[in-house]
Structure formats: C-alpha cells, structure tokens
PAZAPA-4460 file (N, C-alpha, C; in steps of 0.05 Angstrom, whole numbers, plus 32768, in hexadecimal, padded with zeros to 4 digits):
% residues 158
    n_x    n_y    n_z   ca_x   ca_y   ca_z    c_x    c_y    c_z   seq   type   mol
   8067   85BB   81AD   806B   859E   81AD   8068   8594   8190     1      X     A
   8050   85A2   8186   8051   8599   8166   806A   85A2   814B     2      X     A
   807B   85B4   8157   8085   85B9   814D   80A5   85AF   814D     3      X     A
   80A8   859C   816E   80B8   858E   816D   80B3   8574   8165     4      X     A
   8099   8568   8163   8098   854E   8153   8095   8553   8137     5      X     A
   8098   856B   812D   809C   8568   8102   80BB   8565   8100     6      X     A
   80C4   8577   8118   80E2   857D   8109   80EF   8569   811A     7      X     A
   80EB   8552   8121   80F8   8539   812F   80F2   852C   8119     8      X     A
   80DC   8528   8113   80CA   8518   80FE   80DC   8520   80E5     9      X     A
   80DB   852F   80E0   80ED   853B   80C0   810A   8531   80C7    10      X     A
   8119   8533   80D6   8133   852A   80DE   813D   8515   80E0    11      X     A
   8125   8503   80EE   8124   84EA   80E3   8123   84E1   80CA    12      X     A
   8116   84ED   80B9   8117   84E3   809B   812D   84E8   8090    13      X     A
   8136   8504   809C   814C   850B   8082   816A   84FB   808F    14      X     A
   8160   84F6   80A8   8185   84E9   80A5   817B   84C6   80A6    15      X     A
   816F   84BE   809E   8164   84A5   8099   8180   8499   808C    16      X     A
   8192   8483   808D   81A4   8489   8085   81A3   8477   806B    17      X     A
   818C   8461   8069   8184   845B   8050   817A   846B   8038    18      X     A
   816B   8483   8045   8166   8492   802E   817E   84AD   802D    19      X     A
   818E   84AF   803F   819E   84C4   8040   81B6   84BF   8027    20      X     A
   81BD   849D   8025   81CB   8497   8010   81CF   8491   7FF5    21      X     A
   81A4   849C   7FEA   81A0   8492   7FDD   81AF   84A0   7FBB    22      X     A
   81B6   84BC   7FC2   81C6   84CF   7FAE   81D8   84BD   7FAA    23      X     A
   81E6   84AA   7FB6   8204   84B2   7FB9   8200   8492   7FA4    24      X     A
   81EA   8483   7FAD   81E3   8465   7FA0   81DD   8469   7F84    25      X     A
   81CA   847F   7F82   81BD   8480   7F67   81D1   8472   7F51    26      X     A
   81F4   847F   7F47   81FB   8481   7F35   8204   8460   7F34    27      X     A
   8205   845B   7F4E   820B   8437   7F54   81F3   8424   7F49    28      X     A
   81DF   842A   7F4D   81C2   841F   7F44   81BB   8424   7F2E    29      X     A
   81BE   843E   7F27   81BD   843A   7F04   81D6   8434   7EEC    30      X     A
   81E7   842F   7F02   81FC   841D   7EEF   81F1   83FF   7EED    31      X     A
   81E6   83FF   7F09   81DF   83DA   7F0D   81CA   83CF   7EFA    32      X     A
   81B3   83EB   7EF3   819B   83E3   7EEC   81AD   83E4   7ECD    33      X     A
   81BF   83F0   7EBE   81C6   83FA   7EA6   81D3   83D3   7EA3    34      X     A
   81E6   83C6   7EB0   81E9   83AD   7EAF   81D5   839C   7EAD    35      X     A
   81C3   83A0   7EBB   81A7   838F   7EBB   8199   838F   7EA7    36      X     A
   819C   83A6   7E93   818B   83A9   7E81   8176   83AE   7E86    37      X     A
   8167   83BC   7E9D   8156   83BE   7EAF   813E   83C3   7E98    38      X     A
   813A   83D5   7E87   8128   83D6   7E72   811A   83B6   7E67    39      X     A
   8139   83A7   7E5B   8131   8397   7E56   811D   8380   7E6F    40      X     A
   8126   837F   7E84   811C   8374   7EA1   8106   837E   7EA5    41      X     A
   80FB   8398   7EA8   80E5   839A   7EA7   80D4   8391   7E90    42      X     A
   80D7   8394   7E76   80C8   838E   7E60   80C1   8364   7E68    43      X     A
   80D7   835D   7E6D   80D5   8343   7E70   80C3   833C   7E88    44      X     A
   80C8   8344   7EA0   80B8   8343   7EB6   8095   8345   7EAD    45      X     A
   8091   835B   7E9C   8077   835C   7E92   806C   8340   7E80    46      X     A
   807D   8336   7E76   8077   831D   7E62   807A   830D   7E70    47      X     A
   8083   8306   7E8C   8082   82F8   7E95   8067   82F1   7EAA    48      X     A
   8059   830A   7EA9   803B   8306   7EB5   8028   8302   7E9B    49      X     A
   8031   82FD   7E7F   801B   82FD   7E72   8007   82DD   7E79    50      X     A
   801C   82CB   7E84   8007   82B6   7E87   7FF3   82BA   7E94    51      X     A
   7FEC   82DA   7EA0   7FD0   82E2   7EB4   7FBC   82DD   7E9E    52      X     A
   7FC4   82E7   7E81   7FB6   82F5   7E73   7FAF   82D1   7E66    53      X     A
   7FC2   82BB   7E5C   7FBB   82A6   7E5D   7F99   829F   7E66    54      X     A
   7F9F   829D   7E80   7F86   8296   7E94   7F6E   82A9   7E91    55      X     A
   7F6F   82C0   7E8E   7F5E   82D0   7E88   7F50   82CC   7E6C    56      X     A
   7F5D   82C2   7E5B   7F53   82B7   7E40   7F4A   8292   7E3D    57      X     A
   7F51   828E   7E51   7F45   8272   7E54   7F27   8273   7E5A    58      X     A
   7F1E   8286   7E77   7F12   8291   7E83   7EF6   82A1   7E76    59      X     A
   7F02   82B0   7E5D   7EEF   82BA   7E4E   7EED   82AC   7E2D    60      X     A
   7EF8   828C   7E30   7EF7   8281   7E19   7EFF   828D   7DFF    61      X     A
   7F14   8296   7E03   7F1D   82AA   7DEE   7F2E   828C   7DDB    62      X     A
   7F2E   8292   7DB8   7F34   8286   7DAB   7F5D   828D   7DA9    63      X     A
   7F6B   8284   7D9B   7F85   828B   7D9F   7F89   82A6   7D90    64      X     A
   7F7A   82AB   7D77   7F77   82D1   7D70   7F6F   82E6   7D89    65      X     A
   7F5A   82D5   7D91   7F4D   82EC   7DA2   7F63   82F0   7DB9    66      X     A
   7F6F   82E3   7DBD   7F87   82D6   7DDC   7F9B   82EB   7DD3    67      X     A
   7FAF   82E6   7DBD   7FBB   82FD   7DAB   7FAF   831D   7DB9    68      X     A
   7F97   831C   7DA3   7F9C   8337   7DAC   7F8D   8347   7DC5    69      X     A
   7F85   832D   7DDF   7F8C   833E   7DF7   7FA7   8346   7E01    70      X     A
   7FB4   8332   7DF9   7FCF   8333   7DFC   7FDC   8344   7DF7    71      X     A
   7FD3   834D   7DE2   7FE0   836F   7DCF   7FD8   8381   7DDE    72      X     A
   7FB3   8386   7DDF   7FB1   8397   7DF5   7FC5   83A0   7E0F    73      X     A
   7FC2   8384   7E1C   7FD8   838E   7E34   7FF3   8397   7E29    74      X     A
   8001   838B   7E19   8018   8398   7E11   8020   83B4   7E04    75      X     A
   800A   83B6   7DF0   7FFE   83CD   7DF5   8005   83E5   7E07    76      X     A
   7FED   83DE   7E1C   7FF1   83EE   7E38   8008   83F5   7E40    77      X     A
   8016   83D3   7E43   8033   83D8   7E50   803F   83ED   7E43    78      X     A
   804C   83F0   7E29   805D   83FD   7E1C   804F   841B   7E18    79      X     A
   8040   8424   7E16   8030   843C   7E0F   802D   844A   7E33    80      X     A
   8023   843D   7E39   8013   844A   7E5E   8024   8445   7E69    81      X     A
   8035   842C   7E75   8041   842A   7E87   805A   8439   7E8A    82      X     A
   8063   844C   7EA3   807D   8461   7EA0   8092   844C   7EA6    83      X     A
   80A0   8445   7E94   80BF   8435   7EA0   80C8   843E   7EAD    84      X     A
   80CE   8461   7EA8   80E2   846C   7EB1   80DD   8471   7ECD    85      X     A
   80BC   8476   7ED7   80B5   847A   7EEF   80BA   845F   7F0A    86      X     A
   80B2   8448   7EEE   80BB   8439   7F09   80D2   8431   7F0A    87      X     A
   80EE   843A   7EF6   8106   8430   7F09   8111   8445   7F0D    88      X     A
   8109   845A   7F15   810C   8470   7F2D   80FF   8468   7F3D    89      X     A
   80E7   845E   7F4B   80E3   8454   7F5B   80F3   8434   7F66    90      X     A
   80FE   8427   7F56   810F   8418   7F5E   8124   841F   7F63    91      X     A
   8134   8432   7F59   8149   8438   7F68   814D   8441   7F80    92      X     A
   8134   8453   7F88   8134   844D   7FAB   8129   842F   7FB6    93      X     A
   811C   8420   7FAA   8118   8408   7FB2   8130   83FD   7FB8    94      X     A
   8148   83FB   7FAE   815F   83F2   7FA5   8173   83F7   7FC0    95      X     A
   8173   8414   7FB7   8178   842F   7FD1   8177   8425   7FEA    96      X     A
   815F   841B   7FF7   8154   8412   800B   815E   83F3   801B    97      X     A
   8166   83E9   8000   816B   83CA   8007   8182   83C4   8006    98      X     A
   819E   83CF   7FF2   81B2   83C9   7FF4   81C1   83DE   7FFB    99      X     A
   81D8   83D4   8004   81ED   83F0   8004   8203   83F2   7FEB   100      X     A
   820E   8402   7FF7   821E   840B   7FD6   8232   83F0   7FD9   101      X     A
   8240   83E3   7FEA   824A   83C6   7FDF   8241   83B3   7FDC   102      X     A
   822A   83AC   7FDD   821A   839C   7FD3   8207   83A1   7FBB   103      X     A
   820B   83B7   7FB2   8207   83C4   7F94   8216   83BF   7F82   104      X     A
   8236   83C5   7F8B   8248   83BF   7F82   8250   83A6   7F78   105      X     A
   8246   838E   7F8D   824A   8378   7F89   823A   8367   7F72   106      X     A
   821E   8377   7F6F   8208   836D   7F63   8216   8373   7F42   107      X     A
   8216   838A   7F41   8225   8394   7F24   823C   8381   7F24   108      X     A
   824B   8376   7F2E   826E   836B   7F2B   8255   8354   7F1B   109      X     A
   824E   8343   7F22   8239   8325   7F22   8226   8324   7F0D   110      X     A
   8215   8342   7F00   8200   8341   7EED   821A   8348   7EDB   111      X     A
   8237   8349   7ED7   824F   8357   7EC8   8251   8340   7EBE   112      X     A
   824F   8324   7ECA   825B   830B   7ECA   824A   82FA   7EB5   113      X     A
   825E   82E5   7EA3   8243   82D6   7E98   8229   82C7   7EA9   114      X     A
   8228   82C8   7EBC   821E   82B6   7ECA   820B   82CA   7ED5   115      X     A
   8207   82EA   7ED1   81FB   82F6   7ED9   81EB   82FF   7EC0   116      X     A
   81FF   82FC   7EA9   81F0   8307   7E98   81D9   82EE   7E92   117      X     A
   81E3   82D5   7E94   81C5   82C2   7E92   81B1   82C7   7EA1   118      X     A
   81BF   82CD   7EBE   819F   82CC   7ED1   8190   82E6   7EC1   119      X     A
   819B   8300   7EBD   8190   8312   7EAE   8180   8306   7E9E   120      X     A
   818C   82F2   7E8A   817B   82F1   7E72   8166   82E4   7E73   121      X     A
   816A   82C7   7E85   8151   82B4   7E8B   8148   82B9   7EA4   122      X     A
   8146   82DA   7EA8   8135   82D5   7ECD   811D   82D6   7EC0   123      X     A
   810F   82F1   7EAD   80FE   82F0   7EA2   80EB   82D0   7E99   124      X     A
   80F6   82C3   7E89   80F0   82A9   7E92   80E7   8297   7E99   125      X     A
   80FB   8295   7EAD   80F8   828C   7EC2   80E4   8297   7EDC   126      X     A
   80D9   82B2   7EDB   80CA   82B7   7EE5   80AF   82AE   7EDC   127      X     A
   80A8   82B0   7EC9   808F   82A9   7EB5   8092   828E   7EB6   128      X     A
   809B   827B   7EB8   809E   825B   7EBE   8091   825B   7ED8   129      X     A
   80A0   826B   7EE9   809A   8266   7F02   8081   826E   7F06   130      X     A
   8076   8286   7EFB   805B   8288   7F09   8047   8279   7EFF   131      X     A
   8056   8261   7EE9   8038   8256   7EDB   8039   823B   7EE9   132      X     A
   804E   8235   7EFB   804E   8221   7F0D   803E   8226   7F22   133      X     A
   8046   8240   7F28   8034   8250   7F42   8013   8248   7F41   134      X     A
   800B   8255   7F23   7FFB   8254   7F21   7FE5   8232   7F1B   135      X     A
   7FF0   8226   7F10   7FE4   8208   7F07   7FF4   8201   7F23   136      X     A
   7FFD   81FD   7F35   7FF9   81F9   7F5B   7FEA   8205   7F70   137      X     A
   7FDC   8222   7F60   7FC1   822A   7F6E   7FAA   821F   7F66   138      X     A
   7FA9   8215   7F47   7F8B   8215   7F3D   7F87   81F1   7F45   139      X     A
   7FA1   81E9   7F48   7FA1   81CD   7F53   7F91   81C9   7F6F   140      X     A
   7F97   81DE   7F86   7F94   81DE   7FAA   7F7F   81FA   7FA6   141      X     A
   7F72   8204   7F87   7F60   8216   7F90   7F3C   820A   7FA6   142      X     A
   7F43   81F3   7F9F   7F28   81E5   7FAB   7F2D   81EE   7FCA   143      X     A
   7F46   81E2   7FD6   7F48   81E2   7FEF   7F4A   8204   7FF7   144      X     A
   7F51   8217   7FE9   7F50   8233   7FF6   7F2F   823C   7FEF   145      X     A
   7F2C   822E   7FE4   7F00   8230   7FE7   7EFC   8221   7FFF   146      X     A
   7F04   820F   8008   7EF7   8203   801E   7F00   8215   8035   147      X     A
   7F19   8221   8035   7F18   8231   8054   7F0C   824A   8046   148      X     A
   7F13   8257   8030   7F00   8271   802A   7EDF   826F   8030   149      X     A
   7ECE   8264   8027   7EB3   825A   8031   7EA3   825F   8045   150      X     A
   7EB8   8250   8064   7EA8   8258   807F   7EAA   827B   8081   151      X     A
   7EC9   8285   8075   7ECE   829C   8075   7EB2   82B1   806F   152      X     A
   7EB2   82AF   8051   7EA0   82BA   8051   7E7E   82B2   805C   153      X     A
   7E7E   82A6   8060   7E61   829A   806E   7E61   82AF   807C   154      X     A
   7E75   82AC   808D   7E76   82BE   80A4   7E70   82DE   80A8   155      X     A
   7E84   82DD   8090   7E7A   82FE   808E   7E6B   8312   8079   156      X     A
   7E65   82F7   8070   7E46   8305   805C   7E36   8313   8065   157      X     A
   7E29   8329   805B   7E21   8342   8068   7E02   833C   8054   158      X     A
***
C-alpha cells in the first residue's frame, strides 16, 4: 500500500501540468525577465524597502551620517550576500506557476512597449512611495492595533 501511495504521489507531481511546463516556459521567462531588466527590478525593489531602514534610524536616533552608513551596511549585504541569481531562478518557477506561456507572451509584447518600459522604470518607485504611505497610515492607526492587541495579550501572558 505504501508503495502505491509514493508512486501515485510522485505522478502526481511529475505530471503536474504547471510544473510539467515549466522547461518549455523557462526560455519565455527569461526573455521576459531579460525585458524587465529584472536585475535592475530587483536592485530597485531593495531601495525601495530602504525606508525600513529610515524608521529604524529614527528609532535609534541616528544622526544623517550615522543613517548613511546603516544604509551602506544593508546595501552592502544586498550586493555582496544576497544570490540574485538564486532568486530569479526561483522566480522563474514562481512565474512558471502563475502564467502560461500566452500570457508570458503577452507580458513581454507590453514591458516591449513604451508604456511598459515606464512602468519598468517607475515601479521601483513607485513602490517605495507606496510603502511610505503604508507606512505613515500604520504609525497613524498604530494606537488602535494596541487597543485590540492588549486584551490579546493580557490573555495570553504566561
């Protein structure tokens, strides 16, 4: 019996037909990510969380030198530690998973276009805008997520 639930189990995976297609996507996805400038997208994506590092220097009263060079630190990290290459091989099955090959297709026709190459250029951005809206609209309603956090923990203080 155990030996018919691995090899059902395995069969299932391999004809999965999202990951069964994923060979055939690859050269479609890294054409897409090669339009995207995906390097560049990631590098930007990272600058676009530096406003964490903002708050974190507010936090520890850091002067605008000292702010600098946490800032370097993390960048730093980024560029030295972080594997690019690991994570957009892992995005390309991310990718793999979510679109099919004509809707790959379509994505590349669109990031081809001027109108794709802007979103390209200002998603970065535009992301970092956005999360500092995100953020100065939490620290605004952080009072009220203390008032239901509170009984929470009351509760389960040990």
């Amino acid at each position: 019996m155990n030996k018919f639930f691995y090899i059902a189990t395995l069969l299932l995976i391999l004809t999965n037909p999202s990951h069964a297609d994923v060979p055939k996507k690859n050269a479609s996805i890294e054409k897409m990510f090669s339009v995207m400038g995906i390097d560049r997208q990631l590098k930007g994506g990272f600058e676009a969380m530096l406003p964490i590092v903002d708050q974190i220097s507010s936090q520890l009263e850091l002067n605008k030198d000292e702010k600098e060079e946490l800032k370097n630190i993390y960048r730093d990290w980024f560029h030295n530690d972080i594997d690019s290459d690991a994570i957009v091989s892992k995005m390309v099955y991310l990718y793999a998973d979510n679109f099919n090959e004509k809707e790959i297709s379509e994505l590349i026709s669109f990031y081809e276009t001027p109108t794709g190459q802007k979103f390209l250029k200002t998603s970065p951005k535009l992301m970092m805008l956005g999360a500092q809206i995100g953020m100065e609209e939490g620290q605004l309603k952080q009072r009220l997520l203390l008032e239901r956090l509170t009984p929470f923990m009351k509760k389960h203080k040990k």
